[in-house]
Legacy VTK file of the C-alpha trace (Angstrom):
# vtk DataFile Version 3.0
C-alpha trace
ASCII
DATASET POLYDATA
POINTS 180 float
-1.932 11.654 3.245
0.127 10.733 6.621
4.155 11.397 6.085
5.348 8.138 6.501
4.021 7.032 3.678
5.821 9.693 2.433
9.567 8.360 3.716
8.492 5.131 3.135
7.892 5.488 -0.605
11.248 7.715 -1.239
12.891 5.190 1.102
11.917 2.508 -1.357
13.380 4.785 -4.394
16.721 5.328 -2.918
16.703 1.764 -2.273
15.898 0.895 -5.513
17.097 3.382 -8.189
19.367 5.467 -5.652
19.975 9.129 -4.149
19.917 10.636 -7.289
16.375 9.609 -8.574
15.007 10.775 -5.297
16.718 14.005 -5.928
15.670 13.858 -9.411
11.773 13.219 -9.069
11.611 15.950 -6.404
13.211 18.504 -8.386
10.642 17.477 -11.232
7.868 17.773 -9.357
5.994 20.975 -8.465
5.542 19.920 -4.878
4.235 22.423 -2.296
5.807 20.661 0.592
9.253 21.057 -1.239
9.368 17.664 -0.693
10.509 18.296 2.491
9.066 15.195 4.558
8.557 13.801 7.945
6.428 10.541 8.916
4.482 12.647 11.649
3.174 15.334 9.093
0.378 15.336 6.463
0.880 15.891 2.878
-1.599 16.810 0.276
-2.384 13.323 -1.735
-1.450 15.183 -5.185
2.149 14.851 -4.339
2.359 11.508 -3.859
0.464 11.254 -7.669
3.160 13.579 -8.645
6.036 11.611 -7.261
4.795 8.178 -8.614
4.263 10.301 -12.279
7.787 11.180 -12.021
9.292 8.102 -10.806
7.296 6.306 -14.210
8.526 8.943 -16.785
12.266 8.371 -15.308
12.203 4.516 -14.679
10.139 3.736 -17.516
8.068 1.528 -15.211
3.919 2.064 -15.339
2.331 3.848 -12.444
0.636 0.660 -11.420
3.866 -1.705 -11.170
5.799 1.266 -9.085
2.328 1.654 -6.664
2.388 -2.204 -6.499
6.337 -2.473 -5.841
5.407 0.348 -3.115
3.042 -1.638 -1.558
4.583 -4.694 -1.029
8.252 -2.330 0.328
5.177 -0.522 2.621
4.793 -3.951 4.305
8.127 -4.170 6.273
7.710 -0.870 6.927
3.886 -1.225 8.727
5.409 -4.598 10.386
8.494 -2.566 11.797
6.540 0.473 13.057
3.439 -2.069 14.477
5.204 -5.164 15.068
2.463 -6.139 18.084
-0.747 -5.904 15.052
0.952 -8.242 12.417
1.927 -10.730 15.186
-1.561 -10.892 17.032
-2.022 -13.217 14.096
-1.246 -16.721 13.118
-1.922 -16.332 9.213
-2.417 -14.032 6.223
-6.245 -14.894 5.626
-6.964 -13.855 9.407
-4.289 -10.663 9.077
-6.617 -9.866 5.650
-10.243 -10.592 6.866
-9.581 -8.308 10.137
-8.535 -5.283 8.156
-11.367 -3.076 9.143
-12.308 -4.663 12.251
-8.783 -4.629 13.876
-5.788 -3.090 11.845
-8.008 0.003 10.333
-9.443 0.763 13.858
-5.567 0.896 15.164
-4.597 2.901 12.593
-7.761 5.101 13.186
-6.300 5.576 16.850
-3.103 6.950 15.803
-4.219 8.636 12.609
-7.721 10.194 13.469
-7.442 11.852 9.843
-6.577 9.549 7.568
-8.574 8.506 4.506
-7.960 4.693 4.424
-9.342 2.190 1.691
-12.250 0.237 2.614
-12.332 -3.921 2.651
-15.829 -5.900 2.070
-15.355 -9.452 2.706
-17.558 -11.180 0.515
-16.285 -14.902 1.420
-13.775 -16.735 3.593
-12.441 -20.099 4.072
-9.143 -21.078 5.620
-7.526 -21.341 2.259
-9.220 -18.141 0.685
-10.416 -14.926 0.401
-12.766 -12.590 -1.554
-13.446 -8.979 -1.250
-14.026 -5.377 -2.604
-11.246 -2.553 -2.286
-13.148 0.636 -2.359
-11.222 3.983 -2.010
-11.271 7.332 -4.161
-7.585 7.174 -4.696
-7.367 3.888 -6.661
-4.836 2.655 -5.208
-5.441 -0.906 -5.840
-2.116 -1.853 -6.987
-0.938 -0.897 -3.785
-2.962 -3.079 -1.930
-2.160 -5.935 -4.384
1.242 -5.479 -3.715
0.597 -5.328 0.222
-1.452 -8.890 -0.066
1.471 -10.238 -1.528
3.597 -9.107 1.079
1.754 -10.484 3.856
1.780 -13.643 2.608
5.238 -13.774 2.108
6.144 -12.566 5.872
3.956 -16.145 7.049
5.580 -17.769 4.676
3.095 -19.102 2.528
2.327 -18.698 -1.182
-0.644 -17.168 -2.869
-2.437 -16.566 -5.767
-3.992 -13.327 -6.419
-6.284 -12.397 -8.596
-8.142 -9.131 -9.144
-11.146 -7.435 -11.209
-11.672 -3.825 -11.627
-15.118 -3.105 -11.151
-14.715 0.691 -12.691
-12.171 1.522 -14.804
-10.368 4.177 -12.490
-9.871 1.357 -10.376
-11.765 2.976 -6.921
-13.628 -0.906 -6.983
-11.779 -3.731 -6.810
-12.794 -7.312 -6.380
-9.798 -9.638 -5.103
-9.534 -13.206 -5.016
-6.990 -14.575 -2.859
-6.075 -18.402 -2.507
-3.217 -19.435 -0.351
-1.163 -22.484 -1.826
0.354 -24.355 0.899
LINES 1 181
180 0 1 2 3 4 5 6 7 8 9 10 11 12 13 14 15 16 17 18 19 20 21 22 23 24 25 26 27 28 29 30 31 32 33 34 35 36 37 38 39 40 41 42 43 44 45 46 47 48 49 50 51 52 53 54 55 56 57 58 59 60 61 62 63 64 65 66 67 68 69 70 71 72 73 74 75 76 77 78 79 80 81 82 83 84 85 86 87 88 89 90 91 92 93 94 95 96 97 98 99 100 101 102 103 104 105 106 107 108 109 110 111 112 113 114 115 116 117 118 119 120 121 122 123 124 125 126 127 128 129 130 131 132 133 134 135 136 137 138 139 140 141 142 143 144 145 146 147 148 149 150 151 152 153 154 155 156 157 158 159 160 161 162 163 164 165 166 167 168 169 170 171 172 173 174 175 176 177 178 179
């Protein structure tokens, strides 16, 4: 798993629950890296599992909330380091349905490695969107909270809803409707 999403998600912790959670979960965690991060390296994706774990057992918060508070942090973060991607469009539902034809492919470019979820559209109007998350890591949450996100950043309002279509959550149907 690339490193910035690394600093990204213990930048979101020290924002959130401060220094000395960060500090905490590390120390709690078994972590080969030492957790001992940079957003140019690559991490083994059992960390990051350990580091949400952690954060859960201290905050008291489920695994899926903190992925889903991650993901919609993550957004700023993806809009700050690729401000030219987000702004090549004019509103969420385009940003969503272009996923893997556009924003995947870029992040292909710079990250030949990575392991990124997968997006079938299934339908689109201007108002809506449907399709299936697929990606080993179940991180569905994440990308719920990153859905929300975008909308927010065009200023619009949305309803999501969402269907797991196995129950480790690797399948995931979404239905999106902006509201005004």
């Amino acid at each position: 798993m690339k490193g910035i999403v690394f600093t990204e998600f213990l930048e979101m912790v020290e924002a959130t629950y401060g220094l000395e959670v960060v500090d905490s979960i590390i120390e709690n965690c078994d972590l080969p890296s030492g957790g001992a991060y940079t957003s140019v390296g690559t991490y083994d994706f059992n960390e990051m599992v350990s580091l949400i774990s952690e954060l859960s057992n201290t905050t008291g918060i489920s695994q899926q909330n903190l992925l889903y508070s991650f993901g919609y942090y993550l957004f700023e973060g993806l809009v700050t380091a690729h401000p030219d991607v987000v702004a090549s469009y004019k509103s969420p539902i385009g940003l969503l349905n272009c996923i893997e034809d556009h924003i995947h492919v870029h992040v292909r470019k710079l990250y030949p490695d990575a392991e990124l979820p997968q997006f079938k559209i299934l339908s689109k109007t201007d108002n809506s969107l449907e399709m299936i998350y697929t990606s080993s890591r179940g991180l569905y949450a994440l990308a719920h909270g990153l859905i929300v996100k975008t909308f927010e950043h065009f200023e619009k309002l949305v309803k999501v809803d969402y269907k797991l279509l196995n129950e480790n959550g690797t399948e995931v149907r979404f239905a999106i409707v902006q509201n005004g």
